[in-house]
C-alpha positions as CSV (number, residue, x, y, z in Angstrom):
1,X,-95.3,-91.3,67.8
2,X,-94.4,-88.4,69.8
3,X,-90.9,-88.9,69.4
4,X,-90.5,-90.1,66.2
5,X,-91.1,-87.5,63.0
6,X,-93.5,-89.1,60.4
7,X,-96.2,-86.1,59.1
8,X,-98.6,-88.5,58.7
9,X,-99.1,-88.6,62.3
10,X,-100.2,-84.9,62.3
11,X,-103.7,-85.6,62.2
12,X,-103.6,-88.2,65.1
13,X,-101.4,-86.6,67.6
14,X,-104.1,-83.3,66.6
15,X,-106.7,-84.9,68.1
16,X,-104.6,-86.8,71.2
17,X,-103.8,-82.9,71.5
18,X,-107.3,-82.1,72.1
19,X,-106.8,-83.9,75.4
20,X,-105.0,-81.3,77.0
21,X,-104.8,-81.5,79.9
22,X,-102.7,-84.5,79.7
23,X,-101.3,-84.7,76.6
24,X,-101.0,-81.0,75.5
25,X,-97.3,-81.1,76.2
26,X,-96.4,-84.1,74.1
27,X,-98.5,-82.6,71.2
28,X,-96.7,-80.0,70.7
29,X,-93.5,-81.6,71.6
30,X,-94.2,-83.7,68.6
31,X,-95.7,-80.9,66.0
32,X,-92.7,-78.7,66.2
33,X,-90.8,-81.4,64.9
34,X,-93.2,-82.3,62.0
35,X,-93.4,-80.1,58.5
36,X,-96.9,-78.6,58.6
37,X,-97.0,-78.9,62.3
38,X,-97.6,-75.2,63.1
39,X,-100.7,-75.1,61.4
40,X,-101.9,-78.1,63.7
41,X,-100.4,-76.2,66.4
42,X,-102.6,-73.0,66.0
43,X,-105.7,-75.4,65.3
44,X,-105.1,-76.8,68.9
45,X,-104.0,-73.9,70.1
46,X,-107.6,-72.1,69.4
47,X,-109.5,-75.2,70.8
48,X,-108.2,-75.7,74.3
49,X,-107.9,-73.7,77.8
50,X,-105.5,-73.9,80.7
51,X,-101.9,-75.3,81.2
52,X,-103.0,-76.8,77.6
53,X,-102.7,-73.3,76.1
54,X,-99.9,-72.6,77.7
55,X,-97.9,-75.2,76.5
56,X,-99.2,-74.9,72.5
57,X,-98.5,-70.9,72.9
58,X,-95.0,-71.5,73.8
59,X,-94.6,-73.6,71.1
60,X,-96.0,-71.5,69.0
61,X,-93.8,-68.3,69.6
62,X,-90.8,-70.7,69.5
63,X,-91.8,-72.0,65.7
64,X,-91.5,-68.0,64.9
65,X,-94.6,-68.6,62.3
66,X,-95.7,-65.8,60.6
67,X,-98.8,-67.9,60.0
68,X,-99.4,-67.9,63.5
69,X,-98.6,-64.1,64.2
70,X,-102.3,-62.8,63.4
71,X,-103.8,-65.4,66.1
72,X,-101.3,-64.8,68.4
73,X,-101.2,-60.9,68.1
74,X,-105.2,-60.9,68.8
75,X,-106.4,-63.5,70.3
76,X,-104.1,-66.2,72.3
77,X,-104.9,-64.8,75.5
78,X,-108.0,-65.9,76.3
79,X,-108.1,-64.1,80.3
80,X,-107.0,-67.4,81.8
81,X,-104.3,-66.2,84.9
82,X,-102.3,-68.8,83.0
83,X,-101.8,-66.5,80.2
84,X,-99.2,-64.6,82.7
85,X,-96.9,-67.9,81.4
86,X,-96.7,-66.6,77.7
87,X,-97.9,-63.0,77.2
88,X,-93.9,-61.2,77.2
89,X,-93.4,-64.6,74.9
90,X,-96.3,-63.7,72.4
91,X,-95.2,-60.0,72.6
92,X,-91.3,-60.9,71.7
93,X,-92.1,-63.8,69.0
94,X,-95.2,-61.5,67.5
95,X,-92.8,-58.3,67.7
96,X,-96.3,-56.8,68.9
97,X,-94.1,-53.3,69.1
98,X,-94.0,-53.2,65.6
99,X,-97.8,-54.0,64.9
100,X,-98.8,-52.0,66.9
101,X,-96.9,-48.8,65.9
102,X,-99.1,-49.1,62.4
103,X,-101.8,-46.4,62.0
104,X,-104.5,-48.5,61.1
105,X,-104.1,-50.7,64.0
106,X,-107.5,-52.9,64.0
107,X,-109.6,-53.3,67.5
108,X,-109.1,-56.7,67.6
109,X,-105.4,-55.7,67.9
110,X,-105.6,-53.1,70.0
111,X,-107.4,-54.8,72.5
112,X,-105.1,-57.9,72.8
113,X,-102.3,-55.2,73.1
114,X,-104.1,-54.0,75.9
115,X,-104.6,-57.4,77.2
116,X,-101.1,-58.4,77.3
117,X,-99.6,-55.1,78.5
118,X,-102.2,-55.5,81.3
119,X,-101.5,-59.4,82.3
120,X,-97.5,-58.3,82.0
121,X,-97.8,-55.8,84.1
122,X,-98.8,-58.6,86.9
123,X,-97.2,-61.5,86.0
124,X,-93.9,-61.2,88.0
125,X,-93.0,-64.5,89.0
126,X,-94.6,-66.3,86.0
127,X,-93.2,-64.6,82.8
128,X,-91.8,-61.5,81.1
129,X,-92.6,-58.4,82.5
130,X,-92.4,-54.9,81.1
131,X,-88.8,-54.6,82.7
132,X,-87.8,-57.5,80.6
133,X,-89.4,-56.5,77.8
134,X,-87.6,-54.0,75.5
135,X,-89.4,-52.3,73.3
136,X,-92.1,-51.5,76.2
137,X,-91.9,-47.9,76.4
138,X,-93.0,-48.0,72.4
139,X,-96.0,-50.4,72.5
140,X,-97.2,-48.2,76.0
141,X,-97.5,-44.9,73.9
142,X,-98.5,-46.4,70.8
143,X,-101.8,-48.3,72.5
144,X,-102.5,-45.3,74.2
145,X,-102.5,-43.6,70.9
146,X,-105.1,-46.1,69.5
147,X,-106.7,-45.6,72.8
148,X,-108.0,-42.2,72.0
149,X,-109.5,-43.0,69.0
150,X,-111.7,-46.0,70.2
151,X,-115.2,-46.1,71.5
152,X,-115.0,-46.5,75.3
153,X,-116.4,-49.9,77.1
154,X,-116.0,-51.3,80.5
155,X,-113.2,-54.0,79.4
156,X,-111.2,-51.0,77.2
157,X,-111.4,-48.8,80.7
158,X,-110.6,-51.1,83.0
159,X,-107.1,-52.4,81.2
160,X,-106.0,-49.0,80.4
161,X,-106.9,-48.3,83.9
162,X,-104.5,-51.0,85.3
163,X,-101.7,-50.2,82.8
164,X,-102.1,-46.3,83.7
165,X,-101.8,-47.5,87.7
166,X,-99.1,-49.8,86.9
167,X,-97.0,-47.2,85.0
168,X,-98.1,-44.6,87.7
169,X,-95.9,-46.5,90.7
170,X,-93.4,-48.2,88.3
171,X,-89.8,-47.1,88.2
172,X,-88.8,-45.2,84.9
173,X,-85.1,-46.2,85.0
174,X,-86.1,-49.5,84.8
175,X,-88.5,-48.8,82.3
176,X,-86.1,-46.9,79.9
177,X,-87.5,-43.6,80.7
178,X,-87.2,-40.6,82.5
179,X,-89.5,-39.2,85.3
180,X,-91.2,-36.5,82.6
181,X,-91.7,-38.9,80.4
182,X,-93.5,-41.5,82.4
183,X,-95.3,-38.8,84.0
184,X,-96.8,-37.4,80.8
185,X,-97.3,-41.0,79.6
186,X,-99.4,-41.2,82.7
187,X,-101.3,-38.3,82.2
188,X,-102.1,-39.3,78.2
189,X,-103.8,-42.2,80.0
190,X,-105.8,-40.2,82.4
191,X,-106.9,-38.1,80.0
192,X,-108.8,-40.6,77.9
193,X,-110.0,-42.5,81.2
194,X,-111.4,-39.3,82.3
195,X,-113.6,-37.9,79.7
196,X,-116.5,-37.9,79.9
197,X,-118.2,-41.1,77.7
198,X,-115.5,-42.7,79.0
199,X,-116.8,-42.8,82.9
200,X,-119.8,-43.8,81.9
201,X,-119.3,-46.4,79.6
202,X,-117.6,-47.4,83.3
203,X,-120.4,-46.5,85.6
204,X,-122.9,-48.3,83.2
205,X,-120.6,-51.7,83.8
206,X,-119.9,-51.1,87.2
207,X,-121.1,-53.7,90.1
208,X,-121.0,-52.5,93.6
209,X,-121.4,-56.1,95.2
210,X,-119.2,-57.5,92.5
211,X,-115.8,-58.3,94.3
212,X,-113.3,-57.2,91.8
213,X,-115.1,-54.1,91.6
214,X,-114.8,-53.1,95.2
215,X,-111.3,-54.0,94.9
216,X,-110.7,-52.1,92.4
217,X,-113.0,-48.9,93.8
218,X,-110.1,-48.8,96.9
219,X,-106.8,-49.4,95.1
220,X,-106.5,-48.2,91.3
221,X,-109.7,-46.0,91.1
222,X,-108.8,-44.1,94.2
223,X,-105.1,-43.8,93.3
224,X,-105.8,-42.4,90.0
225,X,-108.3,-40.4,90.7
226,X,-111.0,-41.7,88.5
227,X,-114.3,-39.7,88.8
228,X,-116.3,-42.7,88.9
229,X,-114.4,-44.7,91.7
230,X,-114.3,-41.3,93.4
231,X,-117.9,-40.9,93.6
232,X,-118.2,-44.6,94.2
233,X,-115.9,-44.2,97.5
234,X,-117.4,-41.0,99.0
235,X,-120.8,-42.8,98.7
C-alpha cells in the first residue's frame, strides 16, 4: 500500500498515519504520491505531535500546496523543540516573506511569524537558520512592524524579546545588512518591548521560581535591558 499508488487507499493509510509515531513516515511517503493526498496530509498533519509532525510538515512544504499554505503559515508549529526540523522549510515553501509584508497581516499570522523567526533563530544544527534563509532581513522588519500595532501579552513579549537578543549579537554581514541597519532594527524592537503596557503585560506573566524565567531574567532580559528583568535582577 505504501508503495504502490491506488487513491483509494487514501483513507486507510490516513488513519495508519494517525499512528505516528511509527508510521508517520510511510504515510506521507505514500500521500505525496497519491492525487488528493495533500489534503490527507494537512488532516494528519493537524492531528499528531512529535517526529510525526515533522515528517507530515516536510511533506507538506515539499507538495508546494497552496491549500496547505494558510495551516502552515499559522499554525504548523505547535512549540514542540522538533519544530526546529521544518520552521526555515515552512518559511521557504509558505514564502512567509511575502505574507507577511501585507498590511492587513492577521494575529494568527503574525504570531506564527514570530514563532518561527524565534525557533530559527535557535535551531542551528537542526534546520534553516536566518543565515540560510534569504529573505530574512524582510520578514524581521515587517513582524516588527505588525508588532507595534498588537496588544502586548507574555508569549508576544517574550518572542520578540528572543528575536531582538538574537539579532542584537548576530553578525549583519551574514545577515545581509549593515551595522546601522541591524542596530536600528534592534532598537525598533526595544522600543515596543519597552513601553510601558508592554512590561506589564510581562510582569503580570512573569514566574520567579519558574525555571525558564530565571533563565531568561540573567541572559536576554539583562542584555537588553528590559525594565522588568532589570528590576527583577536588582531584587
Amino acid at each position: 500500500m505504501t508503495a504502490d499508488w491506488a487513491d483509494d487507499d487514501i483513507e486507510l493509510i490516513r488513519i495508519i498515519g494517525l499512528l505516528s509515531g511509527n508510521f508517520a513516515p510511510l504515510a506521507a511517503d505514500a500521500l505525496k504520491r497519491r492525487l488528493g493526498g495533500t489534503s490527507a496530509l494537512l488532516w494528519l498533519a493537524q492531528r499528531v505531535a512529535g517526529w510525526g509532525r515533522v515528517y507530515l510538515v516536510e511533506a507538506l512544504c515539499a507538495a508546494g500546496s497552496s491549500g496547505a499554505r494558510s495551516w502552515l503559515l499559522r499554525q504548523a508549529c505547535d512549540g514542540d523543540y522538533l519544530n526546529g526540523y521544518f520552521a526555515g522549510k515552512i518559511a521557504t515553501a509558505a514564502h512567509l516573506h511575502e505574507a507577511i509584508i501585507a498590511p492587513d497581516a492577521d494575529d494568527e499570522l503574525i504570531d506564527h511569524t514570530g514563532r518561527l523567526l524565534r525557533i530559527m533563530a535557535d535551531c542551528s544544527g537542526m534546520g534553516m537558520t536566518w543565515e540560510g534563509y534569504p529573505p530574512v532581513r524582510i520578514v524581521l522588519e515587517a513582524y516588527v512592524g505588525h508588532l507595534a500595532g498588537q496588544a502586548p501579552n507574555l508569549k508576544r513579549y517574550l518572542d520578540a524579546a528572543r528575536i531582538a537578543d538574537h539579532l542584537a549579537q548576530a553578525s549583519p554581514d551574514r545577515l545581509s545588512m549593515t551595522p546601522d541597519h541591524r542596530e536600528c532594527l534592534v532598537d525598533r524592537y526595544l522600543a515596543v518591548l519597552r513601553r510601558a503596557e508592554w512590561s506589564e503585560a510581562a510582569q503580570a506573566g512573569f514566574d520567579p521560581d519558574n525555571d525558564f524565567f530565571a533563565w531568561f531574567t540573567q541572559t536576554v532580559g539583562k542584555r537588553l535591558g528590559l525594565p522588568v528583568f532589570i528590576e527583577s535582577v536588582a531584587e
